[in-house]
Backbone as CSV, one residue per row, in Angstrom:
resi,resn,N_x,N_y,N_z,CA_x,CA_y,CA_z,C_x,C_y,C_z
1,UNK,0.844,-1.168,0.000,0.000,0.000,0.000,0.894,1.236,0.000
2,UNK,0.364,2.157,-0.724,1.437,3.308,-1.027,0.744,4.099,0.083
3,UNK,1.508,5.006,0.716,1.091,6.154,1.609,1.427,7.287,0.492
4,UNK,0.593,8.472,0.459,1.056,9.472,0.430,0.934,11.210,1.039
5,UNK,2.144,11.235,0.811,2.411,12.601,2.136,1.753,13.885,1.653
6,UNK,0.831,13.646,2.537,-0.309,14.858,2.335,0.446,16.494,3.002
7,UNK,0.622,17.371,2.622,1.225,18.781,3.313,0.407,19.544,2.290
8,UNK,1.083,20.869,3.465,0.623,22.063,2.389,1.881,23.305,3.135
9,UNK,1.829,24.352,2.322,2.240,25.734,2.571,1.677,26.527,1.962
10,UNK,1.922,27.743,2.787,1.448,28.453,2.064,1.657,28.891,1.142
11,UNK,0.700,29.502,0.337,0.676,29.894,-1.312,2.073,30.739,-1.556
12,UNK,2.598,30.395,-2.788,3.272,31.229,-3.390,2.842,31.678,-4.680
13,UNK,3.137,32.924,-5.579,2.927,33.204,-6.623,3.958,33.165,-7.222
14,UNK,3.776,32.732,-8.624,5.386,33.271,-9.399,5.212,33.817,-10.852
15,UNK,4.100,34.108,-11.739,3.623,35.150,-12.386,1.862,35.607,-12.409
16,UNK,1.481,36.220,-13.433,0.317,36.783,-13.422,-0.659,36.004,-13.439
17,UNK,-0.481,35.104,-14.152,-1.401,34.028,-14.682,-2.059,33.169,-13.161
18,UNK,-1.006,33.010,-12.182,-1.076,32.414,-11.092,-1.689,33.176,-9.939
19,UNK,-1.382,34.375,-10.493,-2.032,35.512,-9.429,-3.652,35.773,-9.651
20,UNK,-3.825,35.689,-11.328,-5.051,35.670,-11.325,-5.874,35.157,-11.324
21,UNK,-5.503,33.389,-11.700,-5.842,32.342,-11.039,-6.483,32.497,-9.830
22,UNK,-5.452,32.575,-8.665,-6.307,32.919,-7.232,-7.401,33.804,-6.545
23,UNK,-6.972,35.309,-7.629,-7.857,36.528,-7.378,-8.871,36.056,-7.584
24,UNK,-9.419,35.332,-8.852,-10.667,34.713,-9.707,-10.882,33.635,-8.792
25,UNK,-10.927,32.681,-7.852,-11.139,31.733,-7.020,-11.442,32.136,-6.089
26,UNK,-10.912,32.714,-5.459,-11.575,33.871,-4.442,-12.584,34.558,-4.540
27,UNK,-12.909,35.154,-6.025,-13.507,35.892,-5.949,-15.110,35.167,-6.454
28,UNK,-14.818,33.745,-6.259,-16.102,33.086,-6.751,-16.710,32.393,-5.463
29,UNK,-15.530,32.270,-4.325,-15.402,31.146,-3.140,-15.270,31.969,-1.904
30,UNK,-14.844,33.138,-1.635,-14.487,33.766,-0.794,-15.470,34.884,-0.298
31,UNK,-16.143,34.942,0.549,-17.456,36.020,0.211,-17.336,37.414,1.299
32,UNK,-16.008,37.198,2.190,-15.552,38.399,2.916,-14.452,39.066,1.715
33,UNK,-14.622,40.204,1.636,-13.542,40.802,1.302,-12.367,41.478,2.304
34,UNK,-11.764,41.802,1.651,-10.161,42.251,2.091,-8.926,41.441,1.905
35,UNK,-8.056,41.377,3.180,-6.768,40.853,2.563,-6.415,39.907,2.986
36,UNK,-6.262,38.907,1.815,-5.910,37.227,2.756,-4.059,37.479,2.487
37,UNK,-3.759,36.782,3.721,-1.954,36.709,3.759,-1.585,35.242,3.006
38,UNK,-0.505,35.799,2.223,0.402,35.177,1.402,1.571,34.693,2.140
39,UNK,2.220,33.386,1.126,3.393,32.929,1.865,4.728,33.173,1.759
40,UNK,4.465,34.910,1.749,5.762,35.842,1.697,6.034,36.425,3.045
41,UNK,7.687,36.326,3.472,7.759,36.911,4.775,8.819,37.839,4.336
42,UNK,9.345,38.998,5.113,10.720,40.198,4.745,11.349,39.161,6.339
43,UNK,13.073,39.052,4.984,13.651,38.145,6.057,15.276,38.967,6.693
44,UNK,14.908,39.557,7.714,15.434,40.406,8.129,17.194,40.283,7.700
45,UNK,17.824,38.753,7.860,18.963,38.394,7.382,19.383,38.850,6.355
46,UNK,18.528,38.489,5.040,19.184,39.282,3.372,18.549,40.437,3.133
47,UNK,17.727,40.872,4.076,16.861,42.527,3.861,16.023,42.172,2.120
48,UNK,15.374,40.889,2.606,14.342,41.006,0.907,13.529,39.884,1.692
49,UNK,12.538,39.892,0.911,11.473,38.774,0.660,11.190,38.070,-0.180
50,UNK,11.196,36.992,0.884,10.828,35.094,0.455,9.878,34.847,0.798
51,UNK,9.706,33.597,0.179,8.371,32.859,-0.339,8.671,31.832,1.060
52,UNK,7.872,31.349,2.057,7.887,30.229,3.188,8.193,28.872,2.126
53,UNK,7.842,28.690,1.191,8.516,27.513,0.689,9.823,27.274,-0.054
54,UNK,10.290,28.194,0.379,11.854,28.775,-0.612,11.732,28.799,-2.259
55,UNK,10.948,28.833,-2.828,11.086,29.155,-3.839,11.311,30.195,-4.547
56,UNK,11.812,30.260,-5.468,12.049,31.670,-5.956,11.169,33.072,-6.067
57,UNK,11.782,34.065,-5.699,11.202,35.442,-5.894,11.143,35.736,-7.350
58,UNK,10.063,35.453,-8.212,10.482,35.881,-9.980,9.489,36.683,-10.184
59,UNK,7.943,36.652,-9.492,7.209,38.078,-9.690,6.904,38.632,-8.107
60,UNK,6.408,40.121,-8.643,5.810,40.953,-7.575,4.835,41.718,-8.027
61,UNK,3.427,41.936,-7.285,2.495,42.832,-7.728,2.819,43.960,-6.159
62,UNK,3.225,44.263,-6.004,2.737,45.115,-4.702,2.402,46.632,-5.507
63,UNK,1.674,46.916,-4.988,0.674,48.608,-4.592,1.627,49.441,-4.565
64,UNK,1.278,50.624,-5.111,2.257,51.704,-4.590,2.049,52.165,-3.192
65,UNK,2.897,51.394,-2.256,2.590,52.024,-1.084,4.160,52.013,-0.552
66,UNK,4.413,53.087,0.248,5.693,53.405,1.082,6.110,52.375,1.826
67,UNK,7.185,51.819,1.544,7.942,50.564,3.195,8.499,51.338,4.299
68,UNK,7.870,50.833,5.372,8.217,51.142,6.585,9.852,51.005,6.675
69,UNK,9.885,51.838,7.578,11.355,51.679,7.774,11.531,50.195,8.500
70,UNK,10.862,50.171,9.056,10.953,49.017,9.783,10.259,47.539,9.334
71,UNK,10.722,46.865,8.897,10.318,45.867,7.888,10.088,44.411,8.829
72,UNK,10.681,44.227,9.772,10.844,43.031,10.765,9.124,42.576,10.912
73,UNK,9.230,41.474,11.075,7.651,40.997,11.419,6.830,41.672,10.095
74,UNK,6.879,41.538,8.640,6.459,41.969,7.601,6.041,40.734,6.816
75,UNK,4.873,40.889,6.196,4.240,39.665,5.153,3.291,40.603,4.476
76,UNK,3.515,39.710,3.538,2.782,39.931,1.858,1.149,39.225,2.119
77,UNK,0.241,40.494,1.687,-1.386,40.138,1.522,-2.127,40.409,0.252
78,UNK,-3.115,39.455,-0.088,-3.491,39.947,-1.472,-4.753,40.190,-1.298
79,UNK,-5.148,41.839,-1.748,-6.237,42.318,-1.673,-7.051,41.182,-2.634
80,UNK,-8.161,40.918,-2.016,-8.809,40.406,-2.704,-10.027,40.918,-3.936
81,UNK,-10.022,42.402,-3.674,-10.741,43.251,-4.821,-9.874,43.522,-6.392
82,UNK,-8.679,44.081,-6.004,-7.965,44.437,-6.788,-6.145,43.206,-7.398
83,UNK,-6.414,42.396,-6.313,-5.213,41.218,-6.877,-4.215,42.049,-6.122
84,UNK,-3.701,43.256,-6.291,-2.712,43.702,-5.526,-2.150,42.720,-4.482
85,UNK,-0.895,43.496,-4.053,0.069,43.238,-3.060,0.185,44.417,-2.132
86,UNK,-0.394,43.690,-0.461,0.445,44.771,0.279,0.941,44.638,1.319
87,UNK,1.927,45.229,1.735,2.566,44.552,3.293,2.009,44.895,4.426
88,UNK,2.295,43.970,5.400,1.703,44.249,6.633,2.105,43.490,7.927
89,UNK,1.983,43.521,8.961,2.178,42.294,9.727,1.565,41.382,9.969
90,UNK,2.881,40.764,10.474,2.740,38.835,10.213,2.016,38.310,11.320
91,UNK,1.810,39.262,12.098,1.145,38.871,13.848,-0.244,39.644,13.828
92,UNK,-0.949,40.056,12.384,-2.227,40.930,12.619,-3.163,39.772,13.072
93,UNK,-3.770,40.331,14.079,-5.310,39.321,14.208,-6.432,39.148,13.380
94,UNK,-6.384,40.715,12.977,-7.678,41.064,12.318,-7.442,40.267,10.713
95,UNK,-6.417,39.189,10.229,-6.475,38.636,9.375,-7.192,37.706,8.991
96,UNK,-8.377,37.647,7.877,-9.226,36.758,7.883,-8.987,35.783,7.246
97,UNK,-7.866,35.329,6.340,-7.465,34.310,5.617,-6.350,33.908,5.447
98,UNK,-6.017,33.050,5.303,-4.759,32.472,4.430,-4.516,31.493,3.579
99,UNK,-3.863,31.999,2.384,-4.191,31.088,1.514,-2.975,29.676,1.401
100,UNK,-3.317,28.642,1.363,-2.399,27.202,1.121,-2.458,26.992,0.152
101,UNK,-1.156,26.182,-0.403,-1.443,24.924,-1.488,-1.003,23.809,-0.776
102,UNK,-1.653,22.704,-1.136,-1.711,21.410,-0.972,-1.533,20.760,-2.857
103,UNK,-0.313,19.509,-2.513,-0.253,18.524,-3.464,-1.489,17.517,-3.386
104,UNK,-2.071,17.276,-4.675,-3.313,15.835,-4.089,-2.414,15.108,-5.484
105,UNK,-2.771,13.476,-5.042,-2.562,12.404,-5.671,-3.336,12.368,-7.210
106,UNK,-2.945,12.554,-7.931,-3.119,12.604,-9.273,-3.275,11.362,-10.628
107,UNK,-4.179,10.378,-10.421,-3.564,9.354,-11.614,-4.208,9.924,-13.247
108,UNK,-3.418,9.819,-13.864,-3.553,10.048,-15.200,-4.669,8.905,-16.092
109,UNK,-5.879,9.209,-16.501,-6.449,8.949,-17.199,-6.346,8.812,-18.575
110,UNK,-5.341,9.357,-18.969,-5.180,9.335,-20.692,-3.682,8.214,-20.777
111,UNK,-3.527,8.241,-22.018,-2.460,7.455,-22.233,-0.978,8.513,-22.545
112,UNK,-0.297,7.787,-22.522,1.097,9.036,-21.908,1.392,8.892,-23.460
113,UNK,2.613,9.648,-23.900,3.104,10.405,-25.219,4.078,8.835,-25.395
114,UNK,4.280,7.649,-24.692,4.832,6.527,-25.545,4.020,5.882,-25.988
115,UNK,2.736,5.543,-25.045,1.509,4.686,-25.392,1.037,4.914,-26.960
116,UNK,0.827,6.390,-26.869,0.347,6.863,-28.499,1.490,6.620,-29.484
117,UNK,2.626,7.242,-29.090,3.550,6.661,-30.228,3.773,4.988,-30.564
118,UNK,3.765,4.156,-29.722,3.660,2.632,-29.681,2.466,2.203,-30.559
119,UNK,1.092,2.949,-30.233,-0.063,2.964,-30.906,-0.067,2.908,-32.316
120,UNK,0.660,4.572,-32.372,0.515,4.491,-33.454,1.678,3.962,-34.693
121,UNK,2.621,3.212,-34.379,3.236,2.739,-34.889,2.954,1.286,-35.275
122,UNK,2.279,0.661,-34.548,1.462,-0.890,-34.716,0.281,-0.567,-35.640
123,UNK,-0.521,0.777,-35.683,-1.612,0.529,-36.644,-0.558,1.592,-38.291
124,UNK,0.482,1.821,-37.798,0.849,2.486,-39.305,1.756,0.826,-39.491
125,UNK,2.119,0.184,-39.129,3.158,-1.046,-39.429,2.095,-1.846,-39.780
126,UNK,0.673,-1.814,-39.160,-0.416,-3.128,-39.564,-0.787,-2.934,-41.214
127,UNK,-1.271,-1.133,-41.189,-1.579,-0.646,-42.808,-0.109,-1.012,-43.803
128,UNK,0.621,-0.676,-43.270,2.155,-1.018,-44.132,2.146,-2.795,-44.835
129,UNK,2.044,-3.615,-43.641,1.902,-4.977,-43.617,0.534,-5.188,-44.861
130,UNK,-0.398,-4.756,-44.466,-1.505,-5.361,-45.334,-1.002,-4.879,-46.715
131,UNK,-0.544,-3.789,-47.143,-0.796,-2.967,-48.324,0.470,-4.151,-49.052
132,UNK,1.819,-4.000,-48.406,2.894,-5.076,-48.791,2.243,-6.431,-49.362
133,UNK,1.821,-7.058,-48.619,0.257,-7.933,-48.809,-0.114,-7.900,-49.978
134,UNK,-1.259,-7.055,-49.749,-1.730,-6.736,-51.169,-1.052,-7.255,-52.165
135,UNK,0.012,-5.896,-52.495,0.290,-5.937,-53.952,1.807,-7.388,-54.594
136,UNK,2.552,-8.167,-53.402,2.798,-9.667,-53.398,1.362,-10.317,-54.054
137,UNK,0.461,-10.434,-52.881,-0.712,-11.608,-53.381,-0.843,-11.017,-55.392
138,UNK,-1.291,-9.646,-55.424,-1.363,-9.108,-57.161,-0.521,-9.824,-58.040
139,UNK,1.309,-9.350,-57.385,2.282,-9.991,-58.220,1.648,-11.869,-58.778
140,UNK,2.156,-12.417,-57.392,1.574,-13.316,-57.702,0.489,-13.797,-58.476
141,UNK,-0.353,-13.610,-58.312,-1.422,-13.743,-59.092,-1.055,-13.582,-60.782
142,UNK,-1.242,-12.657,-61.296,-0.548,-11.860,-62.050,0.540,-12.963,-63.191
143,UNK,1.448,-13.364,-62.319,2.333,-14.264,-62.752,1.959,-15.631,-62.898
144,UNK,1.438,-15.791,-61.863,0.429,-17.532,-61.952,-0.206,-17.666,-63.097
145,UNK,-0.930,-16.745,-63.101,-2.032,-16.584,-64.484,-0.880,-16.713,-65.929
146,UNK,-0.330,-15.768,-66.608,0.214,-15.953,-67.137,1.057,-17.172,-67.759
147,UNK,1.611,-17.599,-66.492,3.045,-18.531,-66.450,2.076,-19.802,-67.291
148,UNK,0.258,-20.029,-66.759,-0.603,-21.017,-67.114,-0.785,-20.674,-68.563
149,UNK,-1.033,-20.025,-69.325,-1.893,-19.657,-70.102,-0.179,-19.994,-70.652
150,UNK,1.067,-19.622,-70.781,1.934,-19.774,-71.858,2.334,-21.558,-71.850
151,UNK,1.960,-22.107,-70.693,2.169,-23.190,-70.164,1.206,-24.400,-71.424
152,UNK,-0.226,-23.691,-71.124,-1.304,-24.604,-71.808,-1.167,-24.020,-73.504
153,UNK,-0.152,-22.525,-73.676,-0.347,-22.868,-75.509,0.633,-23.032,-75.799
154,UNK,1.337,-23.092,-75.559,2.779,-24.531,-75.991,3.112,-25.195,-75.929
155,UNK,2.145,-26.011,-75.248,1.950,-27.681,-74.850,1.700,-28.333,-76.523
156,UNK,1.969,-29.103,-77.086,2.211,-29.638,-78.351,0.653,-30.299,-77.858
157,UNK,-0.293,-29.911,-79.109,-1.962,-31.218,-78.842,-1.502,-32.517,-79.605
158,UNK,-2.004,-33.100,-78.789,-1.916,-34.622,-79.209,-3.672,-35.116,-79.729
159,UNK,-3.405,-35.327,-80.702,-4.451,-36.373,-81.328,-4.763,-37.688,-80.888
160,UNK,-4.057,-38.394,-79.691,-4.284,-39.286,-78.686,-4.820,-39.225,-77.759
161,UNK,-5.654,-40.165,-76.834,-5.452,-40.263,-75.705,-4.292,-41.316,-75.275
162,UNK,-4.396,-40.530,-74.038,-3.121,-41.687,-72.961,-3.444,-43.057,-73.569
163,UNK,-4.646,-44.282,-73.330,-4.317,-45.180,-73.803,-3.839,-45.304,-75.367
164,UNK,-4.168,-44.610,-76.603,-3.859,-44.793,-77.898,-2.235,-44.499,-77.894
165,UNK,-1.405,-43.532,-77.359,-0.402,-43.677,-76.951,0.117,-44.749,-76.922
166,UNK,-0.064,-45.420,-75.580,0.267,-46.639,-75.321,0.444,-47.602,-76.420
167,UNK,-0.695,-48.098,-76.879,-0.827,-49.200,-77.732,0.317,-48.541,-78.987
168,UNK,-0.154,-47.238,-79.460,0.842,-47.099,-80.681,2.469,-47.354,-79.755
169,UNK,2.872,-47.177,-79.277,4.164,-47.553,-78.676,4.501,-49.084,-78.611
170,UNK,3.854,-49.835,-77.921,3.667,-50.985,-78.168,3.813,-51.961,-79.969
171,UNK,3.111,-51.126,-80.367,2.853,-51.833,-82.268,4.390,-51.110,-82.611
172,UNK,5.161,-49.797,-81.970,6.337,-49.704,-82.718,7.307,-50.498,-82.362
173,UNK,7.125,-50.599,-81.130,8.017,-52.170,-80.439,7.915,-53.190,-80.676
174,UNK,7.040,-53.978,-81.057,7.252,-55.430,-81.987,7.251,-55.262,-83.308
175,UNK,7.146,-54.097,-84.363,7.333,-54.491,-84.948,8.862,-53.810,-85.330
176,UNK,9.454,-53.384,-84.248,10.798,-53.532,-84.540,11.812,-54.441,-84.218
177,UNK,11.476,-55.418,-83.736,11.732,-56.595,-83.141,11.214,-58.043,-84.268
178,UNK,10.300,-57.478,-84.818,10.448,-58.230,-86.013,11.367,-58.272,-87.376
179,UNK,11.686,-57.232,-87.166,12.538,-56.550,-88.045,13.887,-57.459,-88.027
């Protein structure tokens, strides 16, 4: 039996498409407005902000709004009206959300990119096979026929049958023996 390891963290973004993804999910599922917190923290060590799952920093939407001088205890929220980005603290109460991702177990229903190529190489090798087929059985044919027809008119006709044969063979043999 396979286990698998169910987790989550929190959300990260890493372009628009992903951002608006969520804004639009929210905005179908979520029926408080304001600002749910993201899984961006300001990490006082490199003076920038990361994602809680270490992944890379490659986009940012934030708001035009002024940074505190004081950045310590700082996280990233996404208005939920406008998609924006804005900072705030990481210890607010008055925060009504947060958003996760979770991995779920996934089996694939379709057939993968060898299955089809395997596929389709057995029904282009089956059409190949028959057509090869084909035009052998034609040859053949073709030649059979022929090979008969030159076979049966250059056969010398005999004015005998098999037994008259016979007997005339016979009458040339004694009477060369009479001789």
């Amino acid at each position: 039996e396979k286990r698998i390891k169910n987790s989550s963290d929190m959300v990260s973004i890493h372009n628009e498409e992903e951002n608006a993804f969520i804004l639009d999910s929210l905005k179908k599922q979520w029926k408080d407005p304001g600002d749910i917190l993201l899984g961006m923290f300001y990490d006082t060590d490199d003076a920038s902000f990361k994602w809680f799952d270490n992944s890379n920093m490659t986009f940012i939407k934030w708001t035009d709004q002024e940074d505190d001088e004081d950045l310590i205890d700082t996280c990233a929220f996404l208005h939920t009206k406008t998609g924006q980005w804005t900072k705030g603290n990481c210890e607010v109460s008055s925060v009504e959300g947060t958003l996760c991702k979770a991995s779920i177990p996934y089996e694939k229903k379709y057939l993968s990119d060898n299955h089809i190529l395997i596929s389709a190489l057995v029904v282009a090798s089956t059409v190949i096979l028959t057509v090869l087929g084909a035009i052998i059985w034609f040859l053949y044919k073709r030649n059979s026929d022929s090979g008969f027809t030159t076979v049966f008119s250059t056969a010398p006709q005999s004015p005998y049958n098999d037994d008259c044969v016979l007997v005339v063979a016979e009458e040339n043999e004694y009477a060369v023996q009479l001789d």
